[in-house]
C-alpha positions in Angstrom: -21.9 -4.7 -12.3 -19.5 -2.1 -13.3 -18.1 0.2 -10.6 -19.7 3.8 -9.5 -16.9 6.6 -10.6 -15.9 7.9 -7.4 -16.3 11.7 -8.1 -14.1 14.6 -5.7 -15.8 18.0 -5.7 -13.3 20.7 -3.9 -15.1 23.6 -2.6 -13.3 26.8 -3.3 -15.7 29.7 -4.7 -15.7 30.8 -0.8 -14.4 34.7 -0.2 -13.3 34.2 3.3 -15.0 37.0 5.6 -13.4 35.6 8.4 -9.8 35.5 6.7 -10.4 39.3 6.1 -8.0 39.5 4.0 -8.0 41.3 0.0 -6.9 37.9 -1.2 -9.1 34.6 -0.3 -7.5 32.4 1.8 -7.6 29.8 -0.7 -5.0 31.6 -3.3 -2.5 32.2 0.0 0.9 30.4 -0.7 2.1 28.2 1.6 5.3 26.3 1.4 5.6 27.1 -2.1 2.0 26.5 -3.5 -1.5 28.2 -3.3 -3.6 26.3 -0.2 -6.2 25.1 -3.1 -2.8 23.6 -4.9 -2.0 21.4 -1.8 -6.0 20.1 -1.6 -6.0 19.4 -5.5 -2.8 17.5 -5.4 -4.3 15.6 -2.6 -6.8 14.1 -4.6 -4.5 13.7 -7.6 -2.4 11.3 -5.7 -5.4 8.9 -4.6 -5.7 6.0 -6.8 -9.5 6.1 -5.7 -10.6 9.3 -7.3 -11.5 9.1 -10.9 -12.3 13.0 -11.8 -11.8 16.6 -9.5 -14.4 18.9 -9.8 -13.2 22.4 -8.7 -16.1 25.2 -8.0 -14.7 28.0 -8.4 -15.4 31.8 -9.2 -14.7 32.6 -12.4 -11.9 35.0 -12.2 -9.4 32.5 -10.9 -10.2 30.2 -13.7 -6.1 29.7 -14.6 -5.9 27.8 -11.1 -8.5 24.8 -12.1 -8.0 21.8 -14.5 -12.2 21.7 -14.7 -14.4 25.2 -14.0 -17.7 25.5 -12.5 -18.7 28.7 -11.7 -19.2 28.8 -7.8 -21.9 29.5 -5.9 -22.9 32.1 -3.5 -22.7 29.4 -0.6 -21.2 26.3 0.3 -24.3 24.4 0.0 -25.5 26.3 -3.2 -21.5 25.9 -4.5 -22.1 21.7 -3.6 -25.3 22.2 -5.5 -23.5 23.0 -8.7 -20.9 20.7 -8.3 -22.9 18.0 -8.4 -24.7 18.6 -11.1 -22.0 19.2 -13.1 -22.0 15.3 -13.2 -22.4 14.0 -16.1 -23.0 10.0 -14.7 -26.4 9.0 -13.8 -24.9 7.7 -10.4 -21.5 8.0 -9.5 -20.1 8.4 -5.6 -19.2 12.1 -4.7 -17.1 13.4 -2.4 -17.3 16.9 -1.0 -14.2 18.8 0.6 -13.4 22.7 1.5 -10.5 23.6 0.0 -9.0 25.3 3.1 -8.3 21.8 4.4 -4.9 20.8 2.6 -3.9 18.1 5.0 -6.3 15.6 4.1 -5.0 11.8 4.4 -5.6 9.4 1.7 -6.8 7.4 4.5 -9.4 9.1 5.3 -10.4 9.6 1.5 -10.6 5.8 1.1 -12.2 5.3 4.0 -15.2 7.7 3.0 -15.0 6.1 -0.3 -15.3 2.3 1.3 -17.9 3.7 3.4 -19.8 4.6 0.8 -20.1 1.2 -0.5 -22.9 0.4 2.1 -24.1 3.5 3.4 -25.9 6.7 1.2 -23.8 9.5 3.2 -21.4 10.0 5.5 -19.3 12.6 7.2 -15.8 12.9 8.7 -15.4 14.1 12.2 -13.1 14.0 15.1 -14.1 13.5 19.0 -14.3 16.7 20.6 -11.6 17.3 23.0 -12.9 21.0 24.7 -15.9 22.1 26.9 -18.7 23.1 24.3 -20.6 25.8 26.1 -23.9 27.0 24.7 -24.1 31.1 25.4 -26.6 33.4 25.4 -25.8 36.9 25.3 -22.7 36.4 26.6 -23.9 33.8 29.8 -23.8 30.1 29.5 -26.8 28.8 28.8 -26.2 25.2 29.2 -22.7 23.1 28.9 -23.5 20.2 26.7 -22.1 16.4 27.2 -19.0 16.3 25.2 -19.5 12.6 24.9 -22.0 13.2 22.6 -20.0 15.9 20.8 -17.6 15.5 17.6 -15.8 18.2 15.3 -17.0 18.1 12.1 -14.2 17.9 8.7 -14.7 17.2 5.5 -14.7 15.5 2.9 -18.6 14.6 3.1 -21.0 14.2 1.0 -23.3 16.7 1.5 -24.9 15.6 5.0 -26.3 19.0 6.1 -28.8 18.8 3.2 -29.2 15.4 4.0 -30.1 15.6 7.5 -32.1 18.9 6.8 -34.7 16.6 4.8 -34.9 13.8 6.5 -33.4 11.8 3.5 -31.4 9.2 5.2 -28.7 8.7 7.8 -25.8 9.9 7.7 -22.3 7.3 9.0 -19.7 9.4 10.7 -16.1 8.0 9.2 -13.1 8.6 11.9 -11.1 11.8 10.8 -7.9 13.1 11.9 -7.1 16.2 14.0 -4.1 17.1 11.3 -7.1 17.2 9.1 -7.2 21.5 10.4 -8.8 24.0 8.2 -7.8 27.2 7.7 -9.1 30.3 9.1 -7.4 32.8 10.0 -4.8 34.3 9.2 -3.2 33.2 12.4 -3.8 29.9 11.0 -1.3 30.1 8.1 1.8 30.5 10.0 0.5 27.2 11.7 0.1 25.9 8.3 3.2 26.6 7.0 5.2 24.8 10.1 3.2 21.5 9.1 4.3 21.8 5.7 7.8 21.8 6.8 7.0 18.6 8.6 4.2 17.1 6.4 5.0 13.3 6.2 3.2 10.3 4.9 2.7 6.1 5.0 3.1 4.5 2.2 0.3 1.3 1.5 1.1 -2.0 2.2 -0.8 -3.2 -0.5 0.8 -1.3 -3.4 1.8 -4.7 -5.5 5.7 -5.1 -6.4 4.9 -7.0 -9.9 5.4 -3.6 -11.9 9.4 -3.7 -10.8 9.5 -6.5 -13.6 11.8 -5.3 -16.6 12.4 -1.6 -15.0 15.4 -0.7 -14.7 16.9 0.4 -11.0 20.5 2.5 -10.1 21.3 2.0 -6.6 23.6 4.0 -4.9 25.3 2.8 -1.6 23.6 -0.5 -2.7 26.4 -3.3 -1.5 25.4 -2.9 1.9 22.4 -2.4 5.0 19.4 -0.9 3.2 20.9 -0.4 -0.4 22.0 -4.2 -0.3 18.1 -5.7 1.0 16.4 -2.9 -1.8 18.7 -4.4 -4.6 18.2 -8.5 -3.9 13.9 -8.1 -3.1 14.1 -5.7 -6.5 15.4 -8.4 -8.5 13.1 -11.2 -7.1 10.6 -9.0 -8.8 12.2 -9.1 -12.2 14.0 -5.5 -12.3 17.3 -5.0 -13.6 19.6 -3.9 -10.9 22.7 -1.7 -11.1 24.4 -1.1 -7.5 27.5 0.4 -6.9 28.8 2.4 -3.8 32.5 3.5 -2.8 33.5 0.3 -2.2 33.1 -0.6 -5.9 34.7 2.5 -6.9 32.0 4.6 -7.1 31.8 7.9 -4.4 28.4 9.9 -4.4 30.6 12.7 -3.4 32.2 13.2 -6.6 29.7 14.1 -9.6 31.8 12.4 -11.8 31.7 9.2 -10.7 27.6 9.4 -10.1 27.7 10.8 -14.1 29.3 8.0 -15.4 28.5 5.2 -14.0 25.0 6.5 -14.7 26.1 6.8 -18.4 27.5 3.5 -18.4 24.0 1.8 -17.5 22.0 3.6 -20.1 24.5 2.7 -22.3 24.2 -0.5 -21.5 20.3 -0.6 -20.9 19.2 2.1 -23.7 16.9 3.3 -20.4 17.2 4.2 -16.5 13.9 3.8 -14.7 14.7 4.6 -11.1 17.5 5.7 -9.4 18.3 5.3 -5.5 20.6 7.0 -3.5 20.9 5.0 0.0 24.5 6.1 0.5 25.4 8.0 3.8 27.7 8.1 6.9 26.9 8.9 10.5 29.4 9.1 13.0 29.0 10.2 16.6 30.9 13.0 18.2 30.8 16.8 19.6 31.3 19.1 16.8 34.4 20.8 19.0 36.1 17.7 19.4 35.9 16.8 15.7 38.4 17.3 12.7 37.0 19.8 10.4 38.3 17.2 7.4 36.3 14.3 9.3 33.2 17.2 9.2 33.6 18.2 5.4 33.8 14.6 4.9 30.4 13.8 6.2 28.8 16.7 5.0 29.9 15.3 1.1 28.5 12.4 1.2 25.5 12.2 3.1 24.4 16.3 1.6 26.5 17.0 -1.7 26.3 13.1 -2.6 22.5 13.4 -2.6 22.5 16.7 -4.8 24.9 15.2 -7.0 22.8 11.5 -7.8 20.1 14.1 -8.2 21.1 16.0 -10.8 23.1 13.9 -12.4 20.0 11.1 -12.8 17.4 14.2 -14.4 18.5 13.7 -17.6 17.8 10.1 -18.0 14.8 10.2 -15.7 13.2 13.0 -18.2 12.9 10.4 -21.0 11.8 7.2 -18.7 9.4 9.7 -17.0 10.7 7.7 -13.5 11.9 8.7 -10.2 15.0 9.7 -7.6 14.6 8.2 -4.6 16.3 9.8 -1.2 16.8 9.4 2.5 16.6 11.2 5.4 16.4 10.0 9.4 14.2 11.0 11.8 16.4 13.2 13.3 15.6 15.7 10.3 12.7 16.9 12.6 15.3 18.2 15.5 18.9 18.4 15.4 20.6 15.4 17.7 23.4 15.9 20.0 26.7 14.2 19.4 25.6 13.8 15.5 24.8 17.5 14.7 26.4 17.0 11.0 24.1 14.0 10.1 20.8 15.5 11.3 21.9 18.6 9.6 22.1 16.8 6.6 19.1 15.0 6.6 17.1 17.9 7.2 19.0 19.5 4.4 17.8 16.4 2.0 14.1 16.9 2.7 14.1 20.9 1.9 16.0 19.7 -1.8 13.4 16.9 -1.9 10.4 19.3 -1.6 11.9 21.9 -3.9 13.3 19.7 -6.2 9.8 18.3 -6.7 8.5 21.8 -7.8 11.6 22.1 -10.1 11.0 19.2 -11.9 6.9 18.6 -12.0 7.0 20.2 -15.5 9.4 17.0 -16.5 7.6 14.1 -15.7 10.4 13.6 -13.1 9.6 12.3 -9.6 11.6 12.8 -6.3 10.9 11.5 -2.4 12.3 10.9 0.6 12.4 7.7 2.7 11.9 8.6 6.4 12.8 5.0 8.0 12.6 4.6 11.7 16.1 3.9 13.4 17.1 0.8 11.6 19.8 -2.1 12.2 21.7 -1.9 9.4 25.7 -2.2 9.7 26.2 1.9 9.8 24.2 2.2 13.2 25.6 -0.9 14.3 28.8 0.9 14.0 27.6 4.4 15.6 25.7 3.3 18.6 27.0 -0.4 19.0 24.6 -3.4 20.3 20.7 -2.2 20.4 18.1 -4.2 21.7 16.7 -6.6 20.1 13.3 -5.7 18.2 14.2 -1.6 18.9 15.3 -1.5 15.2 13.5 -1.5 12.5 14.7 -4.3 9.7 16.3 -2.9 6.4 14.1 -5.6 4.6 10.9 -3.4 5.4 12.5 -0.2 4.4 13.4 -2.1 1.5 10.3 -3.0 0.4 8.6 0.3 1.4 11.1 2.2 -1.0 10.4 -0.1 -3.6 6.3 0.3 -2.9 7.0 4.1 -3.6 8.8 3.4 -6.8 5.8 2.8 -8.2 3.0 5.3 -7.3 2.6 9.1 -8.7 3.8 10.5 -5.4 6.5 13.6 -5.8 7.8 15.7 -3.4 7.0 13.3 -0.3 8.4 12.6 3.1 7.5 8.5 3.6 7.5 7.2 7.2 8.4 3.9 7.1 7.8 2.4 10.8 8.1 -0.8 12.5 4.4 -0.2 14.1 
């Protein structure tokens, strides 16, 4: 029996009374893109979604890969969605547009869900007193145990339940999963964007690192060493150097040609990983302004510098740059003001770099590993205890994972869970 196309319909014909605003909310930029931009490219990285249906209004018709014209109202605007199926069964998927933080969890979980029941619906447990008013007095204070927020993506349960046609299963959403409202709401929006960061799946398969070929920067030691030896276990063709080997990120000339030298060599350059970087501990009074520029080289410039060097090769491979930040990115830390600085410094290039480079079939993310015991810490903070640090093997493997899908202009958590 051949699988049932799993079908996304994105709802955004809506004019947004409540936005009240000349624009609807859905063509509002946030961090760089329109909100109905974000919630496509959602659905574009899910390996579980075979076609996007956008309903749309006609007039916005250059924002959509497939137009049908939109309905008066959501329901009516699902109606024509659906039927703009060609299959005579196929699983469909139903999601407002002015939800752009939707988790590819919860999209295969309403897709898996699907498997045994006809339709389900995403919601959260509601967390505030739900008070039923009538002109203005309570008229009765429902039990909030009994109570959930509804979020999409469904498929469409209110017609469902309206008729009688079936049950509806209620699939476990997320309260990141926020839609957009008001205009209050984009400011909001915006400061999640800044912080938007993803898991990568544990059961992406590594067999399609066999014959690709992988640069690693900073590779002869902690996380750069473990990525190299489980990358060749899986068949790739592994090129490491770091400034040991002669070879400092900080200077674009060395990243240029030992980057020439492999393609040279290999006629091709697949991936390329920068894991190269220096944290040292200290108030930023009491250190040498040398010691400062120093750090500021090679964890910020050396990053920019395997970046743009790599484009060229990466244009005709169609592959990917691979970067890292810490966790600190989210908050400057004191004593290592410099390194945070800089890692927060990699994710912004990271996310515009992405932009920059969609039209090229390049790729660029960034590994955001939990504290991990690799030599460099070791040296920073000195003896941690044991199982407080996650192993450089996992990051490893997780950067490796990444290698392979479609994602761009990510943020991965890797954690030790």
């Amino acid at each position: 029996m051949n699988r049932l196309k799993n079908y996304a319909v994105i709802l955004a014909s809506g004019k947004g009374n409540r936005y009240k605003n000349p624009v609807p909310k859905q063509f509002e930029k946030i961090a760089g893109k329109t909100i109905l931009e974000h919630t496509i490219e959602i659905f574009e990285n899910s390996d579980k979604i075979d076609n996007i249906i956008i309903v749309i209004t006609p007039e916005y018709e250059e924002f959509i890969k497939k137009l049908v014209n939109g309905g008066a109202t959501r329901k009516e605007s699902s109606s024509i969605g659906i039927h703009s199926i060609e299959e005579d069964e196929a699983n469909v998927i139903i999601h407002d547009c002015a939800m752009p933080f939707l988790s590819q969890e919860i999209i295969n979980n309403c897709i898996e869900a699907l498997k045994t029941y006809k339709a389900v619906d995403v919601a959260i447990p509601s967390t505030d007193t739900i008070i039923e008013v009538d002109d203005n007095f309570i008229k009765n204070v429902p039990d909030r145990s009994h109570l959930m927020n509804g979020q999409t993506p469904q498929y469409d349960c209110g017609l469902i339940l309206k008729y009688g046609l079936d049950k509806v299963y209620v699939v476990e959403g997320d309260v990141k999963n926020m839609k957009i409202t008001y205009p209050s709401d984009i400011y909001v929006a915006d400061r999640l964007f800044q912080m938007k960061n993803i898991e990568y799946s544990e059961d992406l398969p590594l067999k399609g690192l066999k014959g690709k070929v992988i640069v690693i920067f900073g590779g002869t030691s902690g996380v750069g060493e473990c990525t190299a030896s489980l990358a060749k276990k899986f068949g790739a063709n592994v090129y490491v150097t770091s400034r040991r080997s002669g070879c400092d990120v900080s200077e674009y000339c060395d990243v240029e040609n030992f980057l020439k030298k492999v393609h040279e060599e290999t006629g091709r350059t697949d991936y390329v990983i920068n894991t190269a970087g220096t944290l040292k501990i200290g108030k930023l009074t009491e250190r040498k302004i040398d010691d400062i520029i120093e750090d500021i080289n090679i964890n910020y410039l050396g990053s920019i510098n395997v970046a743009k060097a790599s484009i060229p090769y990466l244009k005709e491979s169609k592959g990917s740059v691979q970067l890292y930040t810490s966790s600190s990115y989210t908050r400057g830390r004191a004593m290592y003001s410099i390194y945070s600085s800089t890692k927060a410094g990699i994710v912004n290039l990271v996310q515009a770099l992405s932009e920059e480079l969609s039209d090229q079939n390049v790729r660029i993310n960034v590994i955001n590993p939990e504290r991990t015991a690799t030599l460099m810490r070791n040296n920073a903070f000195g003896k941690e205890p044991k199982g407080s640090l996650l192993e450089p093997e996992k990051v490893a493997k997780a950067s490796l994972k990444i290698l392979l899908t479609n994602l761009t202009g990510q943020v991965i958590d890797v954690r030790r869970r």
